[in-house]
C-alpha positions in Angstrom: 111.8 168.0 142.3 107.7 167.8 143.4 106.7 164.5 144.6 103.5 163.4 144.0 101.1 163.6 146.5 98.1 161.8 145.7 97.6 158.4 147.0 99.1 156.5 144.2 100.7 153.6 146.2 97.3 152.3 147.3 95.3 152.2 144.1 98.6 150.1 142.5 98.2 148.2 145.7 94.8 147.6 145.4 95.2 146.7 141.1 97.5 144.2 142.0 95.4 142.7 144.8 92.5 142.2 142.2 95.0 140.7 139.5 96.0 138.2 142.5 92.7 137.5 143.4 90.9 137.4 140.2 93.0 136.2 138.1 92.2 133.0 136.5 95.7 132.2 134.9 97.0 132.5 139.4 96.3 128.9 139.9 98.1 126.3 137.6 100.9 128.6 137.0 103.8 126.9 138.8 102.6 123.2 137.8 102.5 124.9 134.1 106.0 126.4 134.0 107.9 123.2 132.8 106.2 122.9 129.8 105.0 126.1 129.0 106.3 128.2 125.8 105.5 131.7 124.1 102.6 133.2 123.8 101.0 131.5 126.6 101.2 128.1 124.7 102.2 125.0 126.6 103.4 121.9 124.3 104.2 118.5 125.2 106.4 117.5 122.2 106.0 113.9 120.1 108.5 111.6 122.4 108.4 113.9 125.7 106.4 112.6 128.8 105.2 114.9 131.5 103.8 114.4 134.7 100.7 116.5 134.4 99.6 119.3 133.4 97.4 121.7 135.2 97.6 125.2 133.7 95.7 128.1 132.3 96.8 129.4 129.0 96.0 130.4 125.7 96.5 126.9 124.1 97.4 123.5 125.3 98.8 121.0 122.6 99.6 117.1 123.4 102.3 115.5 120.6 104.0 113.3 123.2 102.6 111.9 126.4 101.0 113.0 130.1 101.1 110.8 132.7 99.2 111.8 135.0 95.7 113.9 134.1 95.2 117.3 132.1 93.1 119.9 133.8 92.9 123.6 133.1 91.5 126.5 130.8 92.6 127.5 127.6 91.6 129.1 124.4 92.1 125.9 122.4 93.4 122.0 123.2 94.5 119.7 121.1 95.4 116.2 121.6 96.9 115.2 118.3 97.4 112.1 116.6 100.1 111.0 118.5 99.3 112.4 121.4 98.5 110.4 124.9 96.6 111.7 128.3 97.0 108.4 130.4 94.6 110.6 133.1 92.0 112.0 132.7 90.9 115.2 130.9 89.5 118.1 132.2 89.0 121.2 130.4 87.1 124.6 130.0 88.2 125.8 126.5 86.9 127.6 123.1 87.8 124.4 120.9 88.6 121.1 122.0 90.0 118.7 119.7 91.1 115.1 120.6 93.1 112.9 117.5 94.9 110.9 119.8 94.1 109.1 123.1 92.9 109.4 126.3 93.3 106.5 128.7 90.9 108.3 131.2 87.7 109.8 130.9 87.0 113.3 129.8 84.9 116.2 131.3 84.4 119.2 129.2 82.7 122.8 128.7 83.6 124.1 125.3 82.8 126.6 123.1 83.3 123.6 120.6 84.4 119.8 120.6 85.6 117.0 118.2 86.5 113.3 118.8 88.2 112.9 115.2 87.8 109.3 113.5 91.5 108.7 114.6 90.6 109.7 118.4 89.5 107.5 121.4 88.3 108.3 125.1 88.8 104.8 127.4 86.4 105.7 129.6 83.1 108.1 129.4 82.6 111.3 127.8 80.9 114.4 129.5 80.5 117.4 127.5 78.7 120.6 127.2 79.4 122.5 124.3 78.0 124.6 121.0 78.8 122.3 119.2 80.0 118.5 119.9 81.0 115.6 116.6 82.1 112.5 117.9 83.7 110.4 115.2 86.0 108.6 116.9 85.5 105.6 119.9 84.4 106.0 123.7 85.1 102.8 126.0 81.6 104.0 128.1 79.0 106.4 128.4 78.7 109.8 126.6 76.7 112.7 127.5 77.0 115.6 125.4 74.9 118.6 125.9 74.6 121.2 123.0 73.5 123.4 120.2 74.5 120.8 117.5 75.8 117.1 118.2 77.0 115.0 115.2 77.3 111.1 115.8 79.7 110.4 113.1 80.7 107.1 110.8 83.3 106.2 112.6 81.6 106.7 115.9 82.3 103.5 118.2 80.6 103.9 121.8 81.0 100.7 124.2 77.9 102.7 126.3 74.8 104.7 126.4 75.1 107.8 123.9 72.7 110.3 125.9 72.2 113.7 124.2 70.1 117.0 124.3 70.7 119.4 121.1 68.3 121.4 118.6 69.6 119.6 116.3 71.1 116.2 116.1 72.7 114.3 113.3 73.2 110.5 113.4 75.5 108.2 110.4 74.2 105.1 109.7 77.5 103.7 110.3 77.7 104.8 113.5 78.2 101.7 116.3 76.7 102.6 120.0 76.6 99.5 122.3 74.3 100.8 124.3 71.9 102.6 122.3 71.2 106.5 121.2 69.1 108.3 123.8 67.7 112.2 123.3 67.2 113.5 127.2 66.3 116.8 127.7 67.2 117.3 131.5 70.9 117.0 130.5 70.5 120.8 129.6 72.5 122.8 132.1 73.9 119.4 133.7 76.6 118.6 131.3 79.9 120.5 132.2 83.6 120.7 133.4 84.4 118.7 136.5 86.6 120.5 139.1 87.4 118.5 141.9 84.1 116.7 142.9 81.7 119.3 141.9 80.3 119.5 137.9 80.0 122.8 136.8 77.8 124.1 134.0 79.6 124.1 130.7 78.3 128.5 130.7 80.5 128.7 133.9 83.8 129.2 132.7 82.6 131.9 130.0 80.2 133.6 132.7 83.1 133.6 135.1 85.6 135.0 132.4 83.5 138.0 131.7 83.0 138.8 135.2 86.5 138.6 136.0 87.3 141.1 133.1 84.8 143.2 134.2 86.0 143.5 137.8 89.6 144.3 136.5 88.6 146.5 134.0 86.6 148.6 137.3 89.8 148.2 139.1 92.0 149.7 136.1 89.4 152.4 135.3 89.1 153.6 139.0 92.8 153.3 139.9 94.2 154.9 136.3 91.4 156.6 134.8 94.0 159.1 132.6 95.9 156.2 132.1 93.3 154.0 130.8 91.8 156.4 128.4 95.2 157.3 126.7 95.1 153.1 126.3 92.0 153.8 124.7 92.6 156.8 122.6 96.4 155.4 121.6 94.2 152.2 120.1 91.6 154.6 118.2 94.3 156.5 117.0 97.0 153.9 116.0 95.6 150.5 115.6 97.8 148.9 113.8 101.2 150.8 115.7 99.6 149.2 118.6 98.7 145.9 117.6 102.4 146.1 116.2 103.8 146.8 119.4 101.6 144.3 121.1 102.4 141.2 118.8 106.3 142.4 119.7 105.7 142.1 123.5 103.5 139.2 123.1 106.6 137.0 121.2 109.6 139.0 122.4 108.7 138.8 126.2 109.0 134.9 126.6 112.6 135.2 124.6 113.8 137.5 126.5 113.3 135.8 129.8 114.6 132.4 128.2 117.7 134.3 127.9 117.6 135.9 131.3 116.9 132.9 132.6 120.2 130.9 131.1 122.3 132.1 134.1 121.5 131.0 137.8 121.8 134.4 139.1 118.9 135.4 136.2 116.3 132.6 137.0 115.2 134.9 140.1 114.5 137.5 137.9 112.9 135.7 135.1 110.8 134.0 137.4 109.2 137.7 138.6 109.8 138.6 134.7 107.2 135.5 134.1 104.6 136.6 136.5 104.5 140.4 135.7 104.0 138.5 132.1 101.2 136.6 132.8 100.0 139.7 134.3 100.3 141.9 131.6 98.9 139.5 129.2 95.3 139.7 131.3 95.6 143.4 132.1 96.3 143.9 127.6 93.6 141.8 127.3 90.8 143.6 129.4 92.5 147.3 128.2 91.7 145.8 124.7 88.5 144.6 125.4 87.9 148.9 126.9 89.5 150.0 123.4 87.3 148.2 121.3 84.2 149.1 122.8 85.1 152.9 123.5 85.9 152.8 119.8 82.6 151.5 119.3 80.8 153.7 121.5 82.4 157.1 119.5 81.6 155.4 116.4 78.0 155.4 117.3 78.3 159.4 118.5 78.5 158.4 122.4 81.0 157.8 124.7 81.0 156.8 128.5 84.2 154.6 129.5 82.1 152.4 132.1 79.4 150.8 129.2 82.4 151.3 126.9 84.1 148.6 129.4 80.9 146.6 129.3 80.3 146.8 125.5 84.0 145.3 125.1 83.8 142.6 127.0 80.3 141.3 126.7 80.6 141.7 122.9 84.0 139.7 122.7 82.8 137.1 124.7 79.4 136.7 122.3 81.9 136.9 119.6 83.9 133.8 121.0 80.5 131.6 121.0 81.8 131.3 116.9 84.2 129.3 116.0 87.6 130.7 114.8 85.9 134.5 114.9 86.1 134.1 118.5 89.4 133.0 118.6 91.0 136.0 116.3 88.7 138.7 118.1 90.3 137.2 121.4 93.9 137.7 120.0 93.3 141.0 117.9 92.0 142.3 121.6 95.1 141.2 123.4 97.6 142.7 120.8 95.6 145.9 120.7 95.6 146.3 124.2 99.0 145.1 124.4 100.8 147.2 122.9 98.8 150.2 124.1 99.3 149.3 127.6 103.6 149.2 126.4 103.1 152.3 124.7 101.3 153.9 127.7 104.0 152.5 130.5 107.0 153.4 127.7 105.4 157.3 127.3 105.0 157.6 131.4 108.3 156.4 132.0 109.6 158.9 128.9 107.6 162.2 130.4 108.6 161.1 134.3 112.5 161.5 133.0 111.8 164.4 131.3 110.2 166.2 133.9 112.9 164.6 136.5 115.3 166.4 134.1 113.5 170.0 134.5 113.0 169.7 138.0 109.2 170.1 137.5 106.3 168.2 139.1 105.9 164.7 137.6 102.1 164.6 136.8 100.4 161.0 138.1 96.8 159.6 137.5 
């Protein structure tokens, strides 16, 4: 048997290093694991109480109670109706929804955010946002930066209601305390809180492309017959792969629940949960690289670097819409799922075979 002989340890050693490094979903993780279910989704059941939460996932839902604060990034949070943050919140997120309470105050960049008639914020409200409704009650202040604010009938603000939107929309039945103000420098200066710092609501999105971008360099670089069998196995077989993907996406997290049951599996699940999380970023930027090479040879050209580009910039416009955002987002991660399965399944299916011959095992 031929042993390969180009240089393959360092480019996986330098794919991993970027996932480590750039990886948005590699801080939060361990504080997330307690409550954390499949498909990235953490849940705080009606009658459970956690600590905290501080996570990155694909949604965050609230039916019982959090001590402490909630902090993180997700595709979507929901604080429903009998939901309770006794902290503070602090979110980046495509959607933001708030039916219960919230005995703190709340920070938060969204792609869009509603305080429901049956919601309330103790303290103040800082949001930036596409769009923002407010029809529930805010113990202070609210700032709320965006294309489209809507001061609803329920509305109930014990502060100042300061605002900066093209357009605004304002119920007569609406009660502010301390009066409706429109100021225009709030543009840019309503945002997310991390720590001490306030960060622009665009951050989190600007960051999020950037950080697919740099992966999807990494991948192309380090696996560039690799990554365009991800692409062609999309173009080819959409709906095999998205198949495939959904499979991994709901099978993975079962599978390590039952690994786990054992104390000599919880090791193992524990790596099986981080090459998961893994996975799930890596499927999401190869999907991003599928969609826009398909693009691209739709249009008569193809070029795998602006097909990268085209991907991700044009998912990330998508997610500026509500709910289109949100199923472009998941369509890209099943796609790119399930290719990236198919791919490693096909490798590890040739490698055997060749193993079997005794001929050279061909590597990227």
């Amino acid at each position: 048997m031929c042993l390969p002989s180009r240089p393959t340890g360092r480019r996986i050693v330098i794919a991993l290093v970027a996932v480590v490094l750039l990886s948005p979903l590699a801080t939060g993780l361990g504080a997330a694991q307690s409550v954390q279910g499949a498909s990235g989704t953490i849940v705080v059941d009606e009658g459970e109480t956690v600590d905290g939460i501080e996570a990155a996932a694909g949604t965050i839902v609230v039916r019982g109670t959090v001590d402490g604060d909630l902090a993180g990034a997700a595709g979507s949070v929901r604080i429903a109706e009998t939901g309770r943050v006794n902290g503070d919140l602090r979110t980046a997120a495509g959607t933001v929804t708030v039916d219960g309470a919230v005995g703190g105050s709340a920070e938060l960049g969204a792609g869009s955010f509603e305080l429901t008639d049956t919601g309330r914020i103790d303290g103040s409200l800082d949001v930036g946002a596409g769009s923002i409704s407010v029809d529930g009650a805010v113990g202070g202040d609210v700032r709320a930066a965006a294309d489209a604010v809507v001061l609803g009938p329920n509305a109930n603000v014990g502060g100042e209601f300061r605002y900066d939107a093209e357009t605004f929309t304002e119920s007569p039945d609406a009660t502010v305390a301390g009066g409706v103000v429109e100021d225009a420098s709030l543009h840019g200066d309503t945002g997310v809180a991390f720590g001490t710092d306030l960060v622009p609501s665009w951050f989190g999105s600007a960051y999020g492309v950037a950080a697919n971008l740099a992966l999807g360099g990494v991948l192309l670089l380090a696996f560039p017959r690799f990554s365009r069998g991800v692409a062609e196995r999309v173009g080819g077989g959409a709906l095999v792969s998205g198949g495939v993907g959904l499979l991994v996406l709901i099978g993975a997290p079962v599978l390590l629940v039952l690994v786990a049951i054992t104390v000599v599996g919880i090791p193992l699940a524990l790596v099986g949960l981080a090459a998961y999380v893994v996975a799930l970023w890596v499927g999401s930027v190869y999907g991003r690289y599928a969609l826009g090479s398909w693009a691209l040879d739709r249009l008569g050209g193809q070029n795998r670097w602006l097909a990268l580009l085209v991907g991700v910039v044009g998912i990330a416009l998508l997610g500026l819409i509500p709910l289109v955002g949100g199923l472009a987002d998941l369509i890209a991660l099943l796609l790119g799922l399930g290719a990236l399965g198919r791919g490693l399944r096909d490798r590890y299916a040739g490698r055997n075979s060749a193993v079997s011959r005794s001929e050279p095992v061909e590597v990227d």
